[in-house]
N, C-alpha and C positions, 0 to 999 in steps of 0.2 A: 528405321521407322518404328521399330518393335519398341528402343528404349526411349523414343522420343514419347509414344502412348504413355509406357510404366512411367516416365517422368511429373509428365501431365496428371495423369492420375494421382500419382500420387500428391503434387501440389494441388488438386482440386480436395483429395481427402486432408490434407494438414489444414487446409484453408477451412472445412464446416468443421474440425475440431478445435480448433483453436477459435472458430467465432464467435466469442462471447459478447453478453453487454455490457459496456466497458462506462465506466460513474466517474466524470473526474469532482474532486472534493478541493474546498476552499480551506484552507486550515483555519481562516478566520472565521467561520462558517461554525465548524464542530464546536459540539462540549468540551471544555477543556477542566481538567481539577487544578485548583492551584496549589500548590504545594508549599510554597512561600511566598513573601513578596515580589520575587523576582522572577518564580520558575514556575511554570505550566506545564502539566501532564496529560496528555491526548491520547484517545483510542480508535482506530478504524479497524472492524471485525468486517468480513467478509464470507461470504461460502468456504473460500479455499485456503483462507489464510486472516492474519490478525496485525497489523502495523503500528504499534506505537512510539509513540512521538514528545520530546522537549522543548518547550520555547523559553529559551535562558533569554534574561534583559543582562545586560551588563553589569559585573558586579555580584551576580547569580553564584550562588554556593549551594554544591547539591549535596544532599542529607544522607551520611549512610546509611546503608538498608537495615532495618531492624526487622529479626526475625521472629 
């Protein structure tokens, strides 16, 4: 009984930490930079984190970094 409580509990406390507001994104949607004619460069920045992203067309040749 005792660990069936501690269990519950503690799924009820993961469940309000973990419950955030959750944004789904269209990629067709965002800003994107273009970088060539083929290749596009996107950014999703977040509270807790930062996602970026490549949309190669066929044929797409990426640029080496220049520092």
């Amino acid at each position: 009984m005792i660990k069936n409580l501690l269990i519950i509990s503690t799924l009820i406390l993961a469940l309000k930490v973990s419950a955030q507001k959750v944004q789904h994104f269209s990629l067709k949607d965002l800003l994107a930079k273009q970088v060539n004619t083929l290749l596009t460069q996107g950014t999703i920045s977040g509270e807790l984190g930062i996602i970026g992203y490549f949309t190669y067309q066929q044929g797409a040749v990426v640029p080496t970094h220049q520092p």
